[in-house]
KOLVEXDO-562466 format. One record per residue: residue number from 1; x, y, z of N, C-alpha, C in turn. Coordinates in steps of 0.05 Angstrom, whole numbers, plus 5000, padded with zeros to 4 digits. Layout:
N
r i: NUM, n_x: X, n_y: Y, n_z: Z, ca_x: X, ca_y: Y, ca_z: Z, c_x: X, c_y: Y, c_z: Z;
...
This chain:
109
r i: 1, n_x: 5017, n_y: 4977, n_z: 5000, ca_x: 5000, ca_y: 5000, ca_z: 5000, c_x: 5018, c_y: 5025, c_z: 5000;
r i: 2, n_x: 5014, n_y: 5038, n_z: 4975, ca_x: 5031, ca_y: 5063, ca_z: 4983, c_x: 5008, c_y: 5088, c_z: 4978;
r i: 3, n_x: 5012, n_y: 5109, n_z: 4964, ca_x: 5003, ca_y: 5128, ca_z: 4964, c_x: 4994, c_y: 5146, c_z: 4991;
r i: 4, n_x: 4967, n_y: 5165, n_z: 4981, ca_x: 4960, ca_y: 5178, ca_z: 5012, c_x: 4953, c_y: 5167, c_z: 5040;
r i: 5, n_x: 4932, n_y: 5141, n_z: 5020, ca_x: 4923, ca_y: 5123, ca_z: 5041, c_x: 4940, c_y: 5104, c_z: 5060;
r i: 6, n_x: 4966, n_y: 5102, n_z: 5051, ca_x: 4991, ca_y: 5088, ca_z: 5074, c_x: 4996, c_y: 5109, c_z: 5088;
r i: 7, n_x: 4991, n_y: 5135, n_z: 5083, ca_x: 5006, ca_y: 5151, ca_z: 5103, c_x: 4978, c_y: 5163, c_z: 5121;
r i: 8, n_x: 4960, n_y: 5164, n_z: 5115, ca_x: 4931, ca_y: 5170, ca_z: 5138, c_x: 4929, c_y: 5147, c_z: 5152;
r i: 9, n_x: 4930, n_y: 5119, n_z: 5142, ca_x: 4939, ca_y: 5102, ca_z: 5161, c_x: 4954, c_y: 5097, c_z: 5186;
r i: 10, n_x: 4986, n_y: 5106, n_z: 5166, ca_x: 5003, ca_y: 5117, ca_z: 5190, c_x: 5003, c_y: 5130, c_z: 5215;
r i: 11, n_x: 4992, n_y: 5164, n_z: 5204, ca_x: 4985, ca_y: 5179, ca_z: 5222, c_x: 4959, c_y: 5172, c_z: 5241;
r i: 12, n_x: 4937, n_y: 5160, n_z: 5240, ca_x: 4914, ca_y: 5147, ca_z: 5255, c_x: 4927, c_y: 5121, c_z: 5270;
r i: 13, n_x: 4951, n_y: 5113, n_z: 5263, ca_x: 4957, ca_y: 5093, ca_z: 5285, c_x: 4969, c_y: 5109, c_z: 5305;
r i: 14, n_x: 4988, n_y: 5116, n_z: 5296, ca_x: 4999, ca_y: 5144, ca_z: 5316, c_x: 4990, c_y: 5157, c_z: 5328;
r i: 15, n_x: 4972, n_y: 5174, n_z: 5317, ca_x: 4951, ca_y: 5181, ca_z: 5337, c_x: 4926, c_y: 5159, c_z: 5356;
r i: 16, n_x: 4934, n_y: 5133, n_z: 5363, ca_x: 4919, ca_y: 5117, ca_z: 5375, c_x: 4936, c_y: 5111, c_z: 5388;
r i: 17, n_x: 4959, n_y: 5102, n_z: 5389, ca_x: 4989, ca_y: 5095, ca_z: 5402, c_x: 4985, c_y: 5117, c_z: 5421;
r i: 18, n_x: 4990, n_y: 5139, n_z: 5411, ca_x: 4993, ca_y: 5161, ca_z: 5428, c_x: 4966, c_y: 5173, c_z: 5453;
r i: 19, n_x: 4949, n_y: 5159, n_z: 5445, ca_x: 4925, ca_y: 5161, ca_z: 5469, c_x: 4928, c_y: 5144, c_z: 5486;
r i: 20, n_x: 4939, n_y: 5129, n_z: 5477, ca_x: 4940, ca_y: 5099, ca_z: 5493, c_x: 4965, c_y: 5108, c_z: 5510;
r i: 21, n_x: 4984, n_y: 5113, n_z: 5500, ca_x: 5011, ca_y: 5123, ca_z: 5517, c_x: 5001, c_y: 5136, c_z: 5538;
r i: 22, n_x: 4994, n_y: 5153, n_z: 5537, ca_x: 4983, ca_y: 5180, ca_z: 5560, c_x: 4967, c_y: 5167, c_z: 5571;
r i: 23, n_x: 4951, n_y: 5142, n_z: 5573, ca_x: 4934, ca_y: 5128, ca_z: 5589, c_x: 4952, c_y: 5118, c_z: 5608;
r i: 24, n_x: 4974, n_y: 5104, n_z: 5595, ca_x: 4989, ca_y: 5091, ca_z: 5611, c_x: 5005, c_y: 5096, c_z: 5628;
r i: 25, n_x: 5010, n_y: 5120, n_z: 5615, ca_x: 5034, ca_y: 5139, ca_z: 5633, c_x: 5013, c_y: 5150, c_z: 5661;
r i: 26, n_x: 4990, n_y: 5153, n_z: 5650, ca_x: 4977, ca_y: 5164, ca_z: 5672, c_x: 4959, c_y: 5147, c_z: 5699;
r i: 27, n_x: 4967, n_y: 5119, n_z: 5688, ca_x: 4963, ca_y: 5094, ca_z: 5709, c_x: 4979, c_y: 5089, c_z: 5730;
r i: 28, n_x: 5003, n_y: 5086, n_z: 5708, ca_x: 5039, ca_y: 5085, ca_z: 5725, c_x: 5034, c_y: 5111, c_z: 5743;
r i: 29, n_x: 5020, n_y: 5131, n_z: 5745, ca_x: 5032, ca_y: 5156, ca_z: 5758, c_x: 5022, c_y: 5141, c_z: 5781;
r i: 30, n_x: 4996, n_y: 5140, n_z: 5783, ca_x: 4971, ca_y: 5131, ca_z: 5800, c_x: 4981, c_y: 5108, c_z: 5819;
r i: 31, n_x: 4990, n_y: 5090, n_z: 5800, ca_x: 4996, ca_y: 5070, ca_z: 5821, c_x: 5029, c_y: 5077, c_z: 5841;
r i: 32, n_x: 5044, n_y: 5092, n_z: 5833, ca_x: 5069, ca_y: 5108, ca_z: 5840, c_x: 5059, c_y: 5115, c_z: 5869;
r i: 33, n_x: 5043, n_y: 5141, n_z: 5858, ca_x: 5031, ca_y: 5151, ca_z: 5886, c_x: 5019, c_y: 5143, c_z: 5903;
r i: 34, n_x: 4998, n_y: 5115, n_z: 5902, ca_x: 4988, ca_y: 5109, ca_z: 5922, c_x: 5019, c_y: 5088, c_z: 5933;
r i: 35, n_x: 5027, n_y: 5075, n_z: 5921, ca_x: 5052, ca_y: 5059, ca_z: 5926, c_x: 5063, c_y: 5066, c_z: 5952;
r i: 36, n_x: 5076, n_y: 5097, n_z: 5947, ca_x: 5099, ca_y: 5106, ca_z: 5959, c_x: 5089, c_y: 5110, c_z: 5997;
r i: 37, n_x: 5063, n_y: 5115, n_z: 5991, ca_x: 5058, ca_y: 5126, ca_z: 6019, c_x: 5041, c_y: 5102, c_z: 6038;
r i: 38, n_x: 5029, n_y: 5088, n_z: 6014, ca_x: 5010, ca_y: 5059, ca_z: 6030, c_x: 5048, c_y: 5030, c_z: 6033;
r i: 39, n_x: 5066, n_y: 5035, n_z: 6028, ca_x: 5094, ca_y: 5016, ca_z: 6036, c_x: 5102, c_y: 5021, c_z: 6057;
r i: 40, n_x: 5098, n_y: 5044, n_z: 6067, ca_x: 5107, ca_y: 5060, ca_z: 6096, c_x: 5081, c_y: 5048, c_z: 6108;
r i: 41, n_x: 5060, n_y: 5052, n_z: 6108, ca_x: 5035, ca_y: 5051, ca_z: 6112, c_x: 5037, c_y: 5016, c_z: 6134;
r i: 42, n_x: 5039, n_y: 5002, n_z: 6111, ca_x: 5051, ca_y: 4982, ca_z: 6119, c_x: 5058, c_y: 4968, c_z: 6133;
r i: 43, n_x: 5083, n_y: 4981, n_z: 6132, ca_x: 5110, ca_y: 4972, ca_z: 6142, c_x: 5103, c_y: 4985, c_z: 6176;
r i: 44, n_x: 5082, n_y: 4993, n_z: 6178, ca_x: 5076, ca_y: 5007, ca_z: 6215, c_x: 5055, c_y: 4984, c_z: 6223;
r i: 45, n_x: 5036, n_y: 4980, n_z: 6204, ca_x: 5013, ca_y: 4959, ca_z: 6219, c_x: 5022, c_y: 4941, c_z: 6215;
r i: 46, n_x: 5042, n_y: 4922, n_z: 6200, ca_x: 5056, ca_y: 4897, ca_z: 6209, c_x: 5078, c_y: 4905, c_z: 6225;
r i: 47, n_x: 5089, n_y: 4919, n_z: 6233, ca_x: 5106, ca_y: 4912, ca_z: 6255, c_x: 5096, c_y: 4927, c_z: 6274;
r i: 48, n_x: 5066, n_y: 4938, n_z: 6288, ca_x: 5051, ca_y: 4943, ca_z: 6310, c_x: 5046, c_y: 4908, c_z: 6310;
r i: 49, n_x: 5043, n_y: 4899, n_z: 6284, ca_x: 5026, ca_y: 4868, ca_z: 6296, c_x: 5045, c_y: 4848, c_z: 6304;
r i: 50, n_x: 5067, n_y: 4860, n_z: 6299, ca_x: 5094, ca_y: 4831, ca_z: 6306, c_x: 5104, c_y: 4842, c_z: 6336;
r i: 51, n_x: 5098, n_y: 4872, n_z: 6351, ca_x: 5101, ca_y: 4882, ca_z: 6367, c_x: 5079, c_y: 4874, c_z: 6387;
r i: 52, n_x: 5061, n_y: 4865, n_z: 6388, ca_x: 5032, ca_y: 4851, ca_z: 6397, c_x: 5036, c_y: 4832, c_z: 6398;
r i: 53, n_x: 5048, n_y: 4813, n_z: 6385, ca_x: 5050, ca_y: 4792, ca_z: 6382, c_x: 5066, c_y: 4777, c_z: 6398;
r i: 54, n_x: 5092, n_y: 4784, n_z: 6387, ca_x: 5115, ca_y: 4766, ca_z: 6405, c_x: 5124, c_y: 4787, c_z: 6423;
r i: 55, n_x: 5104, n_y: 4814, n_z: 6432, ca_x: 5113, ca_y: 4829, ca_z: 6464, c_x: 5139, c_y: 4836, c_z: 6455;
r i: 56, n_x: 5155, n_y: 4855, n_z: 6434, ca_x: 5176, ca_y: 4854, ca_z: 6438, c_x: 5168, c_y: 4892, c_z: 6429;
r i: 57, n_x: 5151, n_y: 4904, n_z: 6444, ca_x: 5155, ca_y: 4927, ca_z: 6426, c_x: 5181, c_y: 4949, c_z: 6438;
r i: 58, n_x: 5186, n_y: 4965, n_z: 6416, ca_x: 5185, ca_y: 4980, ca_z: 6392, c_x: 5196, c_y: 4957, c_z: 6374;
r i: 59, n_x: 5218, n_y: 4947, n_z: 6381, ca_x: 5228, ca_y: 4924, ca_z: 6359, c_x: 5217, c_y: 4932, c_z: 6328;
r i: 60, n_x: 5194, n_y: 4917, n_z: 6327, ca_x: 5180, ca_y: 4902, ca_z: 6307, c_x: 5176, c_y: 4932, c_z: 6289;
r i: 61, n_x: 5164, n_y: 4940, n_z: 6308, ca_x: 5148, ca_y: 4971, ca_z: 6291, c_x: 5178, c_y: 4996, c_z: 6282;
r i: 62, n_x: 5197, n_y: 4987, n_z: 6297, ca_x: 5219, ca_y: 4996, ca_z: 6283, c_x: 5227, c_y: 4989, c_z: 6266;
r i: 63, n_x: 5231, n_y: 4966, n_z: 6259, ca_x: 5245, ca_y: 4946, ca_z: 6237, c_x: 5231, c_y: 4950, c_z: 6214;
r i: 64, n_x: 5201, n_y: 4935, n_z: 6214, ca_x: 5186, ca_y: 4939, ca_z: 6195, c_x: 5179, c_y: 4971, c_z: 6179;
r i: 65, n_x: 5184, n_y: 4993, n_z: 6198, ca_x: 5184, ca_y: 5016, ca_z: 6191, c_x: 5193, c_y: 5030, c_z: 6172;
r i: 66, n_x: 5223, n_y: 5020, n_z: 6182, ca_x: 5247, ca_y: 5021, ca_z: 6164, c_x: 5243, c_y: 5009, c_z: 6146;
r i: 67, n_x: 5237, n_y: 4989, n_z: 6138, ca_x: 5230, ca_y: 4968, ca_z: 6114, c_x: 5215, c_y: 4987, c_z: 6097;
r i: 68, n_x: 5191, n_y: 4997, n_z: 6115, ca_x: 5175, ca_y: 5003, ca_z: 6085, c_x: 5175, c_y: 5038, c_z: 6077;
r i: 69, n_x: 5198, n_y: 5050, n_z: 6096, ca_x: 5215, ca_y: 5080, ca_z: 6080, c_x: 5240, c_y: 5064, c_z: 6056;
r i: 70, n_x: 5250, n_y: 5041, n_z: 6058, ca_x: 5267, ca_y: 5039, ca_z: 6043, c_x: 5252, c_y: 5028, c_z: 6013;
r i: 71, n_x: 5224, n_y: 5005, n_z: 6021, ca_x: 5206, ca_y: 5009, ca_z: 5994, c_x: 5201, c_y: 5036, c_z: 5982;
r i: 72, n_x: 5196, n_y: 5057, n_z: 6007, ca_x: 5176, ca_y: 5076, ca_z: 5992, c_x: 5201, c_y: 5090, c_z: 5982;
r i: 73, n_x: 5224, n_y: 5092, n_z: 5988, ca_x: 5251, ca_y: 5105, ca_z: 5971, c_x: 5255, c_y: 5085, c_z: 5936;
r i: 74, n_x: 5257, n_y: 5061, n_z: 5947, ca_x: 5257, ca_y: 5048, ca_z: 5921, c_x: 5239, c_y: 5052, c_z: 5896;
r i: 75, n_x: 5211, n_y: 5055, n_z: 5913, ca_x: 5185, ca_y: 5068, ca_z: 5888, c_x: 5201, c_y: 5090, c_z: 5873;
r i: 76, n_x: 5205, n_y: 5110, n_z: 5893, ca_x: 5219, ca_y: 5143, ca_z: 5881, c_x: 5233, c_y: 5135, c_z: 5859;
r i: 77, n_x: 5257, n_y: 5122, n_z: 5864, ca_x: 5286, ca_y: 5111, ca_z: 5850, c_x: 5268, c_y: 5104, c_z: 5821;
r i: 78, n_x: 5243, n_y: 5090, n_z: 5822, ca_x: 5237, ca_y: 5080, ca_z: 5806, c_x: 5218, c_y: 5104, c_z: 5781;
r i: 79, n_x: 5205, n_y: 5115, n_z: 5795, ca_x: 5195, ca_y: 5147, ca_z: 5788, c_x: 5211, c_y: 5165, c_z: 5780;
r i: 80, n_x: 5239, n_y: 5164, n_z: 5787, ca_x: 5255, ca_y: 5181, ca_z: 5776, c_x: 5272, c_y: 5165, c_z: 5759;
r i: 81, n_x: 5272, n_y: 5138, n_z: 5756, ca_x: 5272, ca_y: 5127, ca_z: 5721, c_x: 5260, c_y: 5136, c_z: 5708;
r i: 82, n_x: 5244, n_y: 5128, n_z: 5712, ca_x: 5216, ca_y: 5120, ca_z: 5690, c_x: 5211, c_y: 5152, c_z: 5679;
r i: 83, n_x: 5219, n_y: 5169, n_z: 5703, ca_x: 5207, ca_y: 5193, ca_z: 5688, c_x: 5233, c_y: 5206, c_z: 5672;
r i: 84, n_x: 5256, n_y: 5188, n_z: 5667, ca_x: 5281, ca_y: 5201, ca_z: 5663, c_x: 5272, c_y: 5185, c_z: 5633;
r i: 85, n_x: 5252, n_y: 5159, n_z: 5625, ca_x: 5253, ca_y: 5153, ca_z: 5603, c_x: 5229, c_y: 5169, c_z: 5589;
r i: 86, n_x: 5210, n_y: 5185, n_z: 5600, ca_x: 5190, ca_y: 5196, ca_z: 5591, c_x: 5201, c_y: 5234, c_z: 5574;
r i: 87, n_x: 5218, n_y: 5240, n_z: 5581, ca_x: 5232, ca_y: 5265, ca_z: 5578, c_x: 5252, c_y: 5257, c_z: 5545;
r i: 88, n_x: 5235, n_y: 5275, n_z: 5534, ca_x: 5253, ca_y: 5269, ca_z: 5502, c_x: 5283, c_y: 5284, c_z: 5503;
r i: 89, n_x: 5294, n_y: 5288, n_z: 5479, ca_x: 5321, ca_y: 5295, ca_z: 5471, c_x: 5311, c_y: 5323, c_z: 5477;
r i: 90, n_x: 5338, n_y: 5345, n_z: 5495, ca_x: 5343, ca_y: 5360, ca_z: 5504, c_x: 5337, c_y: 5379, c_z: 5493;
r i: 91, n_x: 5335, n_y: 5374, n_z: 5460, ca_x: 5332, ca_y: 5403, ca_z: 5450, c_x: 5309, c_y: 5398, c_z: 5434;
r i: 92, n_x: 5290, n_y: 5386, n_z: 5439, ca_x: 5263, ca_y: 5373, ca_z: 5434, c_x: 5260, c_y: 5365, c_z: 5400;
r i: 93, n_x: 5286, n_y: 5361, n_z: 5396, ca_x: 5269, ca_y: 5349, ca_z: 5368, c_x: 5262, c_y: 5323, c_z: 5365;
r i: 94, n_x: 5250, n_y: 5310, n_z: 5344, ca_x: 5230, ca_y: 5279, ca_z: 5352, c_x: 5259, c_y: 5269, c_z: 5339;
r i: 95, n_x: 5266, n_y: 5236, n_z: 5356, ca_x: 5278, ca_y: 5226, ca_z: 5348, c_x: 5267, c_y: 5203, c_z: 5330;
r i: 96, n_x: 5280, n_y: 5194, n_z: 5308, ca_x: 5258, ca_y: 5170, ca_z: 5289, c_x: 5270, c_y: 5148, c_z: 5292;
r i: 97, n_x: 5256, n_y: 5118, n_z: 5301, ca_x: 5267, ca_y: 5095, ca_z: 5307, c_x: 5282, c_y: 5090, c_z: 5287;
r i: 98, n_x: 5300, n_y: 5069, n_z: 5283, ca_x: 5319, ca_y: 5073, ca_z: 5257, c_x: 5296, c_y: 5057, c_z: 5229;
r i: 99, n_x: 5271, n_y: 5041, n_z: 5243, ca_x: 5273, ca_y: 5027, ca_z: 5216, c_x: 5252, c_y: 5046, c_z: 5204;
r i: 100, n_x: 5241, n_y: 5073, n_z: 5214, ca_x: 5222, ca_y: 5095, ca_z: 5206, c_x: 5239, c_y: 5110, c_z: 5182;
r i: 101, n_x: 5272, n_y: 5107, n_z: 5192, ca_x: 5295, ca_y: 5123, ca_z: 5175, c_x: 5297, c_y: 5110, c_z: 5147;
r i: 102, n_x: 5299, n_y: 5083, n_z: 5156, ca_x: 5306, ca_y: 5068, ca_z: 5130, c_x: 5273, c_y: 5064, c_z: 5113;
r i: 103, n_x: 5261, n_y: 5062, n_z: 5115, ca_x: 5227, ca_y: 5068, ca_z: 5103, c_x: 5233, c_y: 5091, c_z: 5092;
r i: 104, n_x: 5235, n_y: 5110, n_z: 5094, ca_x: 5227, ca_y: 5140, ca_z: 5081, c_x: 5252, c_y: 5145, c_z: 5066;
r i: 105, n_x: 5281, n_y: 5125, n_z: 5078, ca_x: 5297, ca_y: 5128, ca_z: 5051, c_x: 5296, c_y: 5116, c_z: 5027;
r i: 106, n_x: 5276, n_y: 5088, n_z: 5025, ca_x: 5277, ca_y: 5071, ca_z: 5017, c_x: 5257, c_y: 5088, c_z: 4999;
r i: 107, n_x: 5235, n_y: 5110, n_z: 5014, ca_x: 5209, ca_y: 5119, ca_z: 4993, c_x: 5217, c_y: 5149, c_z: 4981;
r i: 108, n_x: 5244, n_y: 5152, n_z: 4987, ca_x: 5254, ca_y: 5176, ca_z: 4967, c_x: 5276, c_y: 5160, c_z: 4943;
r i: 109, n_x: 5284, n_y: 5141, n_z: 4954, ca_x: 5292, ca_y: 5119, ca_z: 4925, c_x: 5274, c_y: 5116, c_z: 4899;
């Protein structure tokens, strides 16, 4: 298929890719945030319950505490990936996957 109709094609997938992206990106945010603060969350009502339990408090509610600031650091670590892969080239121009390069050289041949 070549002519106009390969390339309105093109562009309508792209533009469906791209709704779909921003869906996703905007799930990952969602689940980020509730993540970071319900791992701490956590990490207090299981070790109040291991502190109840085997009578050893603060112990438990210390330990497990700590546990779930170092999840809720790890989420971050992971949010400040993810958002390090969402941020395009610095001087915003679109970069083209390579086999988008070789297609359009192949359609000025």
């Amino acid at each position: 298929m070549t002519g106009p109709e390969h390339r309105f094609k093109d562009l309508r997938a792209i533009a469906h890719d791209e709704r779909n992206r921003h869906k996703r990106q905007a799930g990952r945010a969602h689940i980020y945030a509730l993540e970071i603060p319900f791992s701490v969350i956590v990490g207090a009502v299981i070790g109040s319950a291991v502190d109840d339990y085997f009578k050893i408090a603060p112990w438990g509610l210390a330990v497990f505490l700590i546990a779930g600031v170092a999840a809720a650091a790890r989420a971050i670590y992971r949010v400040i990936q993810w958002q390090k892969t969402l941020d395009g080239p610095a001087d915003g121009a679109v970069e083209m996957p390579i086999d988008e390069e070789r297609r359009h050289d192949d359609d000025a041949r």
